[in-house]
N, C-alpha and C positions, 0 to 999 in steps of 0.2 A: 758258561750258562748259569744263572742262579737257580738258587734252590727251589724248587716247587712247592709250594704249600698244599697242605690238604686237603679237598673240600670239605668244611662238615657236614655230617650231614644232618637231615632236618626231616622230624618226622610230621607226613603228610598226609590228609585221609584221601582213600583212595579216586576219589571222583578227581581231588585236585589234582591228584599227581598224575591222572589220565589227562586232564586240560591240558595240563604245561606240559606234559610231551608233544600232546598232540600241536601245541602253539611252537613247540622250539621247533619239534622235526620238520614242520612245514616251511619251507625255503620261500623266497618269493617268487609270484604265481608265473609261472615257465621256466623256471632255473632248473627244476627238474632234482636241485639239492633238496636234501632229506636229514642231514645229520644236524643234530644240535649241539649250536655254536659255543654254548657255557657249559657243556659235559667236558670232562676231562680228556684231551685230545694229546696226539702230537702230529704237526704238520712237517713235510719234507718242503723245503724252498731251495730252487737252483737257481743261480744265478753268476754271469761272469767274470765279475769280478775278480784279480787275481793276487794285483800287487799288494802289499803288506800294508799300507794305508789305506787304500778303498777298501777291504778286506775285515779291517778294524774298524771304519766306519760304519759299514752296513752291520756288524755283529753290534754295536752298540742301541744303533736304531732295533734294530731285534730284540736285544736284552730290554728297552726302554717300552717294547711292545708286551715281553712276556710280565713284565711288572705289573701294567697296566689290566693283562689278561692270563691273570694266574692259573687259568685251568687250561691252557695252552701254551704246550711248549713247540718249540722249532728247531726242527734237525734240520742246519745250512751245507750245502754241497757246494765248493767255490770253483773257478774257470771252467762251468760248463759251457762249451762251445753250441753252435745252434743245429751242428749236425745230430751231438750226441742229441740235445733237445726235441729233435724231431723223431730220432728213433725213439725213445722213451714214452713221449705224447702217443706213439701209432701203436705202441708193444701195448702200456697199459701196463699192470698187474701192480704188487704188492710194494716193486722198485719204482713205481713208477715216483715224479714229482707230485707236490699238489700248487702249489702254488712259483711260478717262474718268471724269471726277469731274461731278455735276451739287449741287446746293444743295435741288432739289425731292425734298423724301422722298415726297410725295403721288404719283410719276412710278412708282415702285417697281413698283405691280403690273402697271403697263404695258409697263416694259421687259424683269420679269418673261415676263408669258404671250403676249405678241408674241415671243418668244428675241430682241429685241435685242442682249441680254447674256446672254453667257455663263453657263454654270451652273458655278458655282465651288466645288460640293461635292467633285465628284473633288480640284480642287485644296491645297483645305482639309483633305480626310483625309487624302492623299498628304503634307503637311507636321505629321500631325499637333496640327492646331488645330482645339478643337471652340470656337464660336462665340457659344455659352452659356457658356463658362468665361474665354473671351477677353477678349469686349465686354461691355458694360453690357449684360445682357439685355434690357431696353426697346428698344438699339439693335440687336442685334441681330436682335429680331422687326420694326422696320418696314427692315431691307435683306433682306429675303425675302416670296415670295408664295406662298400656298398650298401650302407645303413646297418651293419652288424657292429657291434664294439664289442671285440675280446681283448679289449684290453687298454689301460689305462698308460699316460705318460708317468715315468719316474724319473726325474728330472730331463735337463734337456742339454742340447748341443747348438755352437751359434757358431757360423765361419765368420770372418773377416780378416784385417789384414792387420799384419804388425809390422814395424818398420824400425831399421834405426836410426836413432834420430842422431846420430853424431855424422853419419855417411849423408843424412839430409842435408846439414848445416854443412859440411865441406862442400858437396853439391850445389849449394844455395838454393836447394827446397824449401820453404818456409811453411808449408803443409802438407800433411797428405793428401793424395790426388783423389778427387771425388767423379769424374769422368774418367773411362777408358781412354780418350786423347790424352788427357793430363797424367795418366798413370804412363802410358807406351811413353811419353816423355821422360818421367821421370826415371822408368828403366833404363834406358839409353843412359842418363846423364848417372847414374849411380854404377855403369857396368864399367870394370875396366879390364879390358881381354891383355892375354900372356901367351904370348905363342899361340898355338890353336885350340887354343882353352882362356880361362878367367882368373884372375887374380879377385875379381868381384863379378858376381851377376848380380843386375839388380832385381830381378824375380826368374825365377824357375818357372817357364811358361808352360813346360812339358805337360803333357796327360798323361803321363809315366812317371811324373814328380810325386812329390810329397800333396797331398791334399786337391792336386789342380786337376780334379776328374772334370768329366765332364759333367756330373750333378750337381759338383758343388759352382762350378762356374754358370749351370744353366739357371740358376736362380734369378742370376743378375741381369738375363738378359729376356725373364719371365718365359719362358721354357713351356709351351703346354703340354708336350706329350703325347696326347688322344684328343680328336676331336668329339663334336659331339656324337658321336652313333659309339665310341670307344673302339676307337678305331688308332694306330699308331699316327700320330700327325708331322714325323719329323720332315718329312720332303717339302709337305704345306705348309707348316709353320715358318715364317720367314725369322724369326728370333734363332730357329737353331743355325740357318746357313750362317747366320750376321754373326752367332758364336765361332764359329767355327773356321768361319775366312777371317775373323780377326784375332782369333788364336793364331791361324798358321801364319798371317802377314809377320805378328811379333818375335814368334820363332823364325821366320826367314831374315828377318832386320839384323837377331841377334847373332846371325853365322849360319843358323839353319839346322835342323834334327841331328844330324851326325854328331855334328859341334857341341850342340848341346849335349846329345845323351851319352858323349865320352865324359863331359863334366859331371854329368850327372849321376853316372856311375863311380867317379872317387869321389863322392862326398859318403859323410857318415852319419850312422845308423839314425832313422827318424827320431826313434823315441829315445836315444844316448844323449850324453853331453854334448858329442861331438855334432850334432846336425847342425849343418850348412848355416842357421842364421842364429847360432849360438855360435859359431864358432867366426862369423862376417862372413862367410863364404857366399851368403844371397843377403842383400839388402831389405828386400821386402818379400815376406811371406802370407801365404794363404791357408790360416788353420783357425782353430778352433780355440777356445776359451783356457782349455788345461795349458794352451802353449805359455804363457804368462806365466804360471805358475813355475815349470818347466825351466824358464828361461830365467826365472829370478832365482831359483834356487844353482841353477848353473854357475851363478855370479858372473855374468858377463864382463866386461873391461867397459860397454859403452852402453848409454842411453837407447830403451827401447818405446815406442808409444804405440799405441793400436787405435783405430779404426775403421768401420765398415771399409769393403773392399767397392772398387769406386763402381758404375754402373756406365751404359752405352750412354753417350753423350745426349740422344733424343730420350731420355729416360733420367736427368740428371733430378728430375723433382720425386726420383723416387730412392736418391740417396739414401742411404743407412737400412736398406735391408739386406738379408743374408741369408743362405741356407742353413736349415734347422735340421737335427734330429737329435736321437736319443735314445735314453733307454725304456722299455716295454715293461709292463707288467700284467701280467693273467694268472687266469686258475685254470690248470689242466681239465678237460672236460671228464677224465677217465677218474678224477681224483672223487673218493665217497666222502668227501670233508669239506664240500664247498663253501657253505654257510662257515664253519669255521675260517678257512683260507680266505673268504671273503676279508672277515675282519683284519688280518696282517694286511693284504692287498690295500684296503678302506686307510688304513694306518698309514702303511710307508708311501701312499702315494698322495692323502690330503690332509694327514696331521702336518699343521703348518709348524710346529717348531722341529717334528721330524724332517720333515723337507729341507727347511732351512741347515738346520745342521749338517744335514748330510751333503749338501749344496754347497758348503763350505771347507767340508772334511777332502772334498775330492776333487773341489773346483768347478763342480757343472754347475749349468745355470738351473732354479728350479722353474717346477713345471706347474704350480698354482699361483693364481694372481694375489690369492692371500702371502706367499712366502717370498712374492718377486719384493711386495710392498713391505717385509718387513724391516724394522730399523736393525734386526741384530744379522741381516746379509751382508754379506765383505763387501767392505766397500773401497779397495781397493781399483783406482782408476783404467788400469789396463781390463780387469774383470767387467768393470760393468759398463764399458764397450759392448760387449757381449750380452749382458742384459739387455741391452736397448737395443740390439740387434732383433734379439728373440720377439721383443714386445710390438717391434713395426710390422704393422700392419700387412704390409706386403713380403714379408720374408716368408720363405715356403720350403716345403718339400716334397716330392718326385708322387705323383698320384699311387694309392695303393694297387698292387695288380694281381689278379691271383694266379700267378707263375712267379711273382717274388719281386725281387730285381732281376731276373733276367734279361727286361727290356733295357734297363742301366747297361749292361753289360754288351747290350748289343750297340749301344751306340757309342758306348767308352770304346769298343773296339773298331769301330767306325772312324771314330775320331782320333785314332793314335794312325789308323792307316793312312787318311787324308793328311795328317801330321809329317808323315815319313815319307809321303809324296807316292805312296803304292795305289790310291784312287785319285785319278786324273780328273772324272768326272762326277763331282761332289754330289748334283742332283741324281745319277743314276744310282747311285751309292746308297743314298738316302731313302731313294723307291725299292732299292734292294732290301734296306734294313727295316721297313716298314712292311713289306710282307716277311721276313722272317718273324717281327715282332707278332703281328695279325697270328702267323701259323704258330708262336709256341705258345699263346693267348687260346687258343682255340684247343690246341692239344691237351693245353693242363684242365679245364673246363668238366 
């Protein structure tokens, strides 16, 4: 950390120095904060970050804040997890955080309509940022619930697909596939089965895989979730069955779940050297933007390219989007330093060369349309697949709910049972998982 400097001080007659208290302590009008931002502070910031590079990253953006904001220092706490998070926000006191980042966007409506976190509108009009004009609107609608915003995006996450292009060209692929027909195609012709397993998969279809939930696939196939009354919609929604029977068609084609999920249990570790499409073990994968990085530092033996992951064939004009998420940022509601925590929060999430840096130190995509557009973002071609993921219009993420992801949960579990052939009857399944959703919707309430 660097050294603090002193403030000096400055003598005042007394009317003025009642003014400017009275002007610093006033927070903006409903924040409910009271402290003043340019008195001499120190703020606690948690956040998950663990590995020794993201780690180093974010403490430089910190250091590059406290520079800028010499009467405020910040004590960083690294891989806080979002349970510890949650007990901390509920305990309160003296350990508590004051300003927090978590990685879970599905947490949102929870830390929303429980006031965990702060409500950052006052904040945000007070500095003149409106948040639709800011951020990537996608991002900006999943760090807000039900017209509340506790909280801002700090960078973001974009799925799509990476492929290799050496296993394409022996195939005689000469693209990646931008329909669902064209991609099951392409599987087929890049898998090549050994005994009762793979020598090559061309994709890991599993909802027990690496990355192939069902949220990240239900993007592509425009996924609502709840109807209008907010209600669970999956039995109604004809996009989830059409997910879901064309998941388990591709998995039966390729040998069928058993088959698959013996392969899929010797492969190695996701985030190691060794995972499957680092090592050729899958042709084409379903992840997110760091994979690139990941994989060129690997040094692979073969050529790898990325692009969006392909879409339902009657949805082909809405190619090149992707599911989104990312990291969070708030002010603890419990914290008596909001105003202060405001300004780091204000900082690490629209100083545009903070963004950008830090978007590059760690490989995410950033989350301001200022830091998307700037010339000094990596401009590395596999990377900004990813960007232009994030930027289409129709890329999304999972509606906020205030029981968390839970509802994620109920239909990822839904969907590995239909997968495994233990629900015979997909619509009664679906009526089932849509009152369970309704009931723990109700309960958290």
């Amino acid at each position: 950390m660097p050294v603090h400097r002193r403030k000096t001080a400055a003598a005042l007659v007394a009317a003025a120095a009642t003014a400017l208290l009275a002007t610093a302590c006033t927070g903006p009008a409903g924040s409910g904060a009271a402290d003043d931002p340019k008195a001499r502070t120190t703020l606690t910031f948690w956040h998950g970050w663990s590995s020794p590079g993201e780690v180093a990253a974010i403490e430089t953006n910190i250091r590059s804040f406290e520079d800028k904001h010499p009467n405020i220092r910040v004590e960083v706490v690294k891989g806080i997890t979002d349970d510890k998070l949650n007990q901390a926000l509920r305990a309160g006191g003296s350990n508590a955080p004051d300003v927090v980042s978590s990685f879970t966007t599905d947490n949102v409506g929870r830390f929303c309509a429980t006031g965990a976190l702060a409500d950052l509108k006052p904040f945000l009009d007070k500095a003149g940022i409106d948040p639709a004009k800011t951020f990537l609107p996608q991002m900006a609608r999943y760090t807000e619930h039900e017209g509340r915003r506790c909280a801002v995006p700090l960078l973001g996450d974009a799925y799509g697909l990476y492929y290799n292009k050496t296993a394409f060209a022996e195939a005689g692929i000469t693209a990646p596939p931008k329909t669902l027909s064209e991609f099951d195609a392409a599987v087929k012709k890049l898998t090549r089965p050994k005994g009762d397993g793979f020598e090559r998969l061309g994709f890991m279809p599993s909802f027990q895989g690496y990355e192939t939930t069902f949220e990240h696939y239900a993007s592509q196939f425009g996924v609502r979730y709840l109807d209008a009354d907010g209600k669970s919609a999956l039995a109604s929604d004809p996009a989830v069955t059409e997910l879901l029977t064309w998941q388990k068609n591709l998995v039966d084609e390729l040998g069928g779940h058993q088959r698959l999920n013996r392969f899929r249990t010797s492969l190695g570790d996701e985030w190691g050297p060794k995972h499957p499409f680092h090592t050729g073990q899958v042709a084409m994968q379903l992840d997110g933007e760091w994979r690139g990085k990941m994989a060129t530092d690997a040094k692979l033996d073969f050529e790898i390219g990325s692009a969006p992951f392909p879409v339902p064939d009657d949805q082909a004009a809405d190619y090149g989007k992707g599911y989104l998420s990312g990291t969070i940022l708030g002010i603890a509601r419990v914290s008596q330093k909001q105003n202060a925590a405001w300004e780091l929060v204000k900082y690490l999430s629209t100083d545009t060369d903070a963004v950008v840096s830090f978007a590059n130190a760690i490989h995410n995509v950033p989350s301001t349309r200022a830091a998307l557009a700037s010339p000094k973002l990596n401009d590395d071609p596999l990377y900004r697949t990813f960007v232009d993921i994030a930027q289409h219009p129709r890329s999304s993420h999972a509606p906020s709910s205030v029981n968390g992801g839970a509802f994620l949960l109920t239909a990822q579990d839904l969907a590995v049972r239909y997968e495994a052939g233990r629900e015979k009857d997909l619509g009664a399944a679906l009526r089932r998982a849509d009152a369970q959703v309704d009931k723990d919707n109700e309960q958290a309430r």
